[in-house]
C-alpha positions as CSV (number, residue, x, y, z in Angstrom):
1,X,4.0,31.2,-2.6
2,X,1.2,28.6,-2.1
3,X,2.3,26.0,-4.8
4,X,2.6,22.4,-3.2
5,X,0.1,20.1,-4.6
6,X,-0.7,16.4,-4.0
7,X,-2.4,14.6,-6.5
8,X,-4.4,11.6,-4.9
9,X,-5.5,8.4,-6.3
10,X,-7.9,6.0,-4.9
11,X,-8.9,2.0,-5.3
12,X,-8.2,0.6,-8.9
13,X,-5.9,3.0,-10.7
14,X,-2.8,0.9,-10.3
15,X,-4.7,-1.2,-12.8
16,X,-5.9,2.2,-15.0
17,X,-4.7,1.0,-18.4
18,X,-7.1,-2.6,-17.5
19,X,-10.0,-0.3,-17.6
20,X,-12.5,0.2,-19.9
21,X,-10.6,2.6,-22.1
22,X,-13.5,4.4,-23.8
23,X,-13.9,5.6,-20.3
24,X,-10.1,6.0,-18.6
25,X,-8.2,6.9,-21.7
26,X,-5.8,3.5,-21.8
27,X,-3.0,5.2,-19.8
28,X,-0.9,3.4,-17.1
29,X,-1.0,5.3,-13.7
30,X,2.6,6.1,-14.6
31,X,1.8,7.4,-18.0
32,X,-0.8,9.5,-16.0
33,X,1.2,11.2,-13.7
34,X,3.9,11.9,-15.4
35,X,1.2,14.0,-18.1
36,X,0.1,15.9,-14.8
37,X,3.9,16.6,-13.8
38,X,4.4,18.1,-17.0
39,X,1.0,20.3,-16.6
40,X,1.8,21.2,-12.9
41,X,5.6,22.5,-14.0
42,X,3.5,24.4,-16.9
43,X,1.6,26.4,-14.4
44,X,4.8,26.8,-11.6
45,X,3.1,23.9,-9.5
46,X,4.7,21.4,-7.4
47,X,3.1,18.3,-7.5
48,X,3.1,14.6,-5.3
49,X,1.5,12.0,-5.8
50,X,0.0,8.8,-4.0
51,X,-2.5,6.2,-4.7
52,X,-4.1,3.4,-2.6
53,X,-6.5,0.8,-3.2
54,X,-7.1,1.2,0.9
55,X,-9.5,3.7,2.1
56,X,-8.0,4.1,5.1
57,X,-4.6,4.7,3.8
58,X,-6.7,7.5,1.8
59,X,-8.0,8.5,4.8
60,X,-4.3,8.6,6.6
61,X,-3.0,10.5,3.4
62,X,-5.3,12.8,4.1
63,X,-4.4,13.1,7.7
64,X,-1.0,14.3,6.7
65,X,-1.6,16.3,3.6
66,X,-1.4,19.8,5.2
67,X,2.7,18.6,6.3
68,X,3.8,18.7,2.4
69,X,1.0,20.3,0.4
70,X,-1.3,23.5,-0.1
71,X,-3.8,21.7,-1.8
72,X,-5.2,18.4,-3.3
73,X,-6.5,17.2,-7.1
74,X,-8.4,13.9,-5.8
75,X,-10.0,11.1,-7.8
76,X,-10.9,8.7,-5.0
77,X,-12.3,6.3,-8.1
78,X,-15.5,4.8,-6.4
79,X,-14.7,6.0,-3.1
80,X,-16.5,9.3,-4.2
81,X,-19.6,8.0,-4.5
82,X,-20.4,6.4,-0.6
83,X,-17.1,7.1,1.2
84,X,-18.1,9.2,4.4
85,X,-15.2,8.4,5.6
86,X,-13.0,10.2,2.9
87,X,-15.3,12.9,3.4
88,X,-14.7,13.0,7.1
89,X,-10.6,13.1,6.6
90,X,-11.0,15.7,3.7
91,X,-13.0,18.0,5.8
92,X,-10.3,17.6,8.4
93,X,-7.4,17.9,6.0
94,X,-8.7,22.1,5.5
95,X,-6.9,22.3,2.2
96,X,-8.1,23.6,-0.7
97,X,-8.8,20.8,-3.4
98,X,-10.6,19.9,-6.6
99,X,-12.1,16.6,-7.3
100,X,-11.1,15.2,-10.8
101,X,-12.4,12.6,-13.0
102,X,-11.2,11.0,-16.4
103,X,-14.8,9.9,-17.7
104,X,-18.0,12.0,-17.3
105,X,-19.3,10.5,-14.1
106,X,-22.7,12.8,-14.4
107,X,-23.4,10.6,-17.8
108,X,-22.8,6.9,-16.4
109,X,-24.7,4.4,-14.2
110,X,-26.8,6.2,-11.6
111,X,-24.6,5.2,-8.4
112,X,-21.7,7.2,-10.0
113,X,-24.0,10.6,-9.7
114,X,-23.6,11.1,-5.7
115,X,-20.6,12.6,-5.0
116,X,-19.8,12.7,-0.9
117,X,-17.1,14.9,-1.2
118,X,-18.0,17.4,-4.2
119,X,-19.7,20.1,-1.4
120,X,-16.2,20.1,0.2
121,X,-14.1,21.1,-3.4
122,X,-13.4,24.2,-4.9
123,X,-14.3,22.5,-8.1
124,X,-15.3,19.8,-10.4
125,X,-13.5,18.8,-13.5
126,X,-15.1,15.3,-15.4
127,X,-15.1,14.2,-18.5
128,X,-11.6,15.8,-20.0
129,X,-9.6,12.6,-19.7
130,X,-5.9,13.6,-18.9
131,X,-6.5,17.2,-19.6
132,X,-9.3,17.8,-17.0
133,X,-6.4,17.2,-14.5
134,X,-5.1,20.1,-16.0
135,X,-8.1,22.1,-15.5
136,X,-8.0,21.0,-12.7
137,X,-4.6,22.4,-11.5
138,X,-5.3,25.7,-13.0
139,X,-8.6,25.8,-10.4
140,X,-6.5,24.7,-7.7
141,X,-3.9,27.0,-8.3
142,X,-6.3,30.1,-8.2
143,X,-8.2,28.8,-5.7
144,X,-4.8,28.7,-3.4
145,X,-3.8,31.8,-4.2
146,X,-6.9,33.3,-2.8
């Protein structure tokens, strides 16, 4: 059974509960995870997770991703809007995955409408807060079993 997953992080969410929290909930990255742990168990998921505020540790994650996991949530934070290079490892990584965020990107400054890596993802979750990753599990989870 297809049921490794590995939730990914990128640049600024060490810091999540020092963001606006009208946009990112108030939660602590730890507060964060373990809410998705609880949602992956729910749905017989197992679930890693790693963040970096270094896109080429992002990029090296990726690299190794297929060794413990059968698919990725991602919220590369910023990184989704210009990173080619995330793109480029994604693409290369050949997992299934769906790209998450807490706030509704498609409603905020104009930058944060470009998504690099959207074309590569089974799916889109925004706007939810903690429960899109949910959503978000439950796409990647039929998406893997595919």
């Amino acid at each position: 059974m297809r049921n490794r997953v590995e939730v990914m992080h990128g640049v600024n969410f060490d810091v999540l509960d020092r963001r606006d929290p009208d946009h990112y909930g108030g939660l602590t990255l730890t507060e964060l995870e373990a809410r998705v742990k609880r949602f992956a168990r729910e749905l017989g998921l197992e679930v890693l997770f790693s963040q970096t505020n270094h896109e080429g540790e992002f990029c090296e994650n990726l690299h190794r991703a297929a060794r413990s996991a059968d698919g990725l949530v991602l919220n590369p934070g910023a990184w989704t809007h210009y990173s080619w290079a995330i793109r480029d490892a994604l693409e290369v990584a050949q997992l299934p995955a769906v790209e998450v965020h807490l706030s509704a990107v498609g409603e905020r400054e104009e930058w944060r409408l470009v998504s690099v890596i959207r074309d590569l993802c089974v799916g889109c979750v925004q706007g939810k807060g903690v429960a899109g990753y949910r959503d978000a599990l439950e796409m990647l989870k039929e998406a893997m079993q595919r």
